[in-house]
C-alpha beads as a LAMMPS data file, in Angstrom:
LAMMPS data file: protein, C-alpha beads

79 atoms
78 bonds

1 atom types
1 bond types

-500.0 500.0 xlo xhi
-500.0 500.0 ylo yhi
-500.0 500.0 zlo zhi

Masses

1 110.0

Atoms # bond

1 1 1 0.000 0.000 0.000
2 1 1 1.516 3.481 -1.017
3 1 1 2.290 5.948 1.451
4 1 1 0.462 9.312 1.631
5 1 1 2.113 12.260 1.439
6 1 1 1.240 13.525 4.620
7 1 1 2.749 10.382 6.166
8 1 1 6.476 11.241 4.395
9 1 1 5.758 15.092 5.342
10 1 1 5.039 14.118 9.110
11 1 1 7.944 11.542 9.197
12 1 1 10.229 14.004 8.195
13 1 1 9.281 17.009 10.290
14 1 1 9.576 14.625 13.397
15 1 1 13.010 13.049 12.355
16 1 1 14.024 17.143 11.677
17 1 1 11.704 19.660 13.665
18 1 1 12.769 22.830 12.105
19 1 1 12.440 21.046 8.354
20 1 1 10.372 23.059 5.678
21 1 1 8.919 20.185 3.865
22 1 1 7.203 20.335 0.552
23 1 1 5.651 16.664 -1.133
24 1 1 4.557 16.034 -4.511
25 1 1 2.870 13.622 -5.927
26 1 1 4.669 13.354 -9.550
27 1 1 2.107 10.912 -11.221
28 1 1 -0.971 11.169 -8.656
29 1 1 -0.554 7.580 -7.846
30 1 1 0.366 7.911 -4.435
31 1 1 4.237 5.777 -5.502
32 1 1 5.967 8.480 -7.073
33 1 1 6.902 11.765 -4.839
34 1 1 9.329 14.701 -4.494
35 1 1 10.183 16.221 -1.734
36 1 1 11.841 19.664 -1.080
37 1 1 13.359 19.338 2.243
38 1 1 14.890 22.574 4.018
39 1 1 16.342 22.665 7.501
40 1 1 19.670 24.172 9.500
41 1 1 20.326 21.018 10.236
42 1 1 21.507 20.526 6.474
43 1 1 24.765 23.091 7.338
44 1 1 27.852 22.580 6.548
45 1 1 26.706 18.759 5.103
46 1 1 27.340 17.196 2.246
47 1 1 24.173 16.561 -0.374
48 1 1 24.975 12.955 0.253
49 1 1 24.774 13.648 3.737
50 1 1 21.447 15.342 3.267
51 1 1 19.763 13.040 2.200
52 1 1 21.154 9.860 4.036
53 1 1 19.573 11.953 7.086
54 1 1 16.073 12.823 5.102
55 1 1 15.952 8.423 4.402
56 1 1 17.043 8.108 7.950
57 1 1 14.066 9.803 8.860
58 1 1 11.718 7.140 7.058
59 1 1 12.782 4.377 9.053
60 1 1 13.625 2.054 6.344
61 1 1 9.953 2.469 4.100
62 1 1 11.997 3.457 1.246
63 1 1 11.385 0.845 -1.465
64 1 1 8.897 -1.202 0.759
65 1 1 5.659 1.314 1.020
66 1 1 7.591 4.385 -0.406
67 1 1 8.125 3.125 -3.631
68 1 1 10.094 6.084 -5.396
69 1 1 11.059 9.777 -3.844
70 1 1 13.300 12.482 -5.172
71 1 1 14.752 14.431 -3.362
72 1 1 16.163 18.275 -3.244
73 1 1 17.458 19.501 -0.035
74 1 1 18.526 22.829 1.081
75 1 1 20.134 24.939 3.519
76 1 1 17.716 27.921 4.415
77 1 1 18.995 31.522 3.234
78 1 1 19.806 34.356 5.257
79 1 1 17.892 36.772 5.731

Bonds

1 1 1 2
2 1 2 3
3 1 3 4
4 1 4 5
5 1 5 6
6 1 6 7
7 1 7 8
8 1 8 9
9 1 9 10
10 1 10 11
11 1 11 12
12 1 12 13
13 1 13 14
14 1 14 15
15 1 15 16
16 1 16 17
17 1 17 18
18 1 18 19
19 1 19 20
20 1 20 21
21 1 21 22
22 1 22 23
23 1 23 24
24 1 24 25
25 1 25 26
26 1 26 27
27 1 27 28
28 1 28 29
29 1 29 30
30 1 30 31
31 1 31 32
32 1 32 33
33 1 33 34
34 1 34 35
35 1 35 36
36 1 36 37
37 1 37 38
38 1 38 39
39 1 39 40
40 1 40 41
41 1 41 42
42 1 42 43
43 1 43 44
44 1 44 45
45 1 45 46
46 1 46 47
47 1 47 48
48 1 48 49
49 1 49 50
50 1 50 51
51 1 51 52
52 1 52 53
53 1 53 54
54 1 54 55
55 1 55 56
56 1 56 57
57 1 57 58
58 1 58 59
59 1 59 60
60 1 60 61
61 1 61 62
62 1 62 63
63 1 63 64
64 1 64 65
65 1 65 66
66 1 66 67
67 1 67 68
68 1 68 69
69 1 69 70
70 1 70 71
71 1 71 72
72 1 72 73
73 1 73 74
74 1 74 75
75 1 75 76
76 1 76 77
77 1 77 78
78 1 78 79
């Protein structure tokens, strides 16, 4: 059974509290998302590093009810 959105969105922001997370659904078939995933705690990290801690934060779902997500992760800007 595919994951919703709000599932990965909620998973995230508990893994990383002061993550800006955005989800979307590429096809609309609930399998395919892509989430834009911006937090402090991305500083002075690798992208590699990035997202290792964005799939740390789905406990292992990737490729068993998350089926496909892209990822772009950020650092927020100063402002």
């Amino acid at each position: 059974m595919p994951m919703p959105a709000s599932q990965i969105e909620q998973m995230i922001k508990d893994h990383l509290p002061d993550a800006e997370v955005r989800i979307e659904d590429l096809r609309g078939d609930g399998d395919h998302y892509l989430a834009f995933v911006t937090t402090p705690a991305f500083e002075g990290k690798t992208r590699i590093q990035q997202h290792q801690m964005v799939y740390e934060a789905l406990q292992g779902r990737m490729g068993e009810e998350l089926h496909a997500l892209a990822l772009q992760t950020s650092v927020p800007e100063a402002g």
